[in-house]
N, C-alpha and C positions, 0 to 999 in steps of 0.2 A: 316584572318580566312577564311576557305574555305564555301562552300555553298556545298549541293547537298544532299547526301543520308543519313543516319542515321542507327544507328544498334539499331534496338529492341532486344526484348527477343530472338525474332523466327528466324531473320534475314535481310536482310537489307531491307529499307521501303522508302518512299519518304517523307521527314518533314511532309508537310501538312497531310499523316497519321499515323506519328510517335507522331505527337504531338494534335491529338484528343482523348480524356478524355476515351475513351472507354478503349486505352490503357492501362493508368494508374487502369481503374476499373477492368479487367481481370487481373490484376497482374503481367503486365508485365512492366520493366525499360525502362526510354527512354534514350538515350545517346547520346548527339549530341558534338560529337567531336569538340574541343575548347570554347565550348560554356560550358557545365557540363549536370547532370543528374537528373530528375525525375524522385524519386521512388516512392514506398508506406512505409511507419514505421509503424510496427506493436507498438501498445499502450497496455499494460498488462492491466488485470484487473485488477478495485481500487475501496475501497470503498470512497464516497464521502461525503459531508454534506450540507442538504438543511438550509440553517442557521436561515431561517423564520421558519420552524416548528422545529428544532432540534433535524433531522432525518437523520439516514444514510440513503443512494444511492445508490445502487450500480452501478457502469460504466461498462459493458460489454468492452472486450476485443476487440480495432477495427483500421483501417487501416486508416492514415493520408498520403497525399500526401505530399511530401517534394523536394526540390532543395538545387544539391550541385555543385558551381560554379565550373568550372573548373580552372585549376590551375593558365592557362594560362591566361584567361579570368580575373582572380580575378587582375594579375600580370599587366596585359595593364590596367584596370581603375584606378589601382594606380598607374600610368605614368602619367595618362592624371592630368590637371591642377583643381582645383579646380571651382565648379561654380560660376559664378561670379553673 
């Protein structure tokens, strides 16, 4: 797997500021080729239940960080041997 640059949203970046938090909080995707990608998932609103007083909630509609392995990457740990 190669090392070096990364593509953000905007264009290309250096790891160490592809992959500080700030990024993912401005809303932009992080992509590190062979390795996979950091987004945000938007979450719909929902109503919820607080079960101690048996009350709705409601959940505001809001953004989760999320990873998605790259393909490559998912393909070489299932090569390697199991830990022993």
């Amino acid at each position: 797997m190669g090392h070096g640059l990364v593509w953000g949203g905007h264009g290309v970046m250096s790891p160490t500021k592809a992959m500080s938090p700030e990024s993912l909080i401005t809303g932009e995707n992080i992509y590190i080729r062979g390795f996979g990608s950091f987004i945000t998932k938007k979450r719909a609103a929902k109503i919820g239940r607080n079960i101690k007083k048996n009350v709705a909630v409601h959940i505001p509609e809001h953004f989760i960080p999320a990873f998605k392995p790259a393909k490559e990457f998912v393909a070489d740990v299932k090569k390697t041997s199991a830990v022993e």
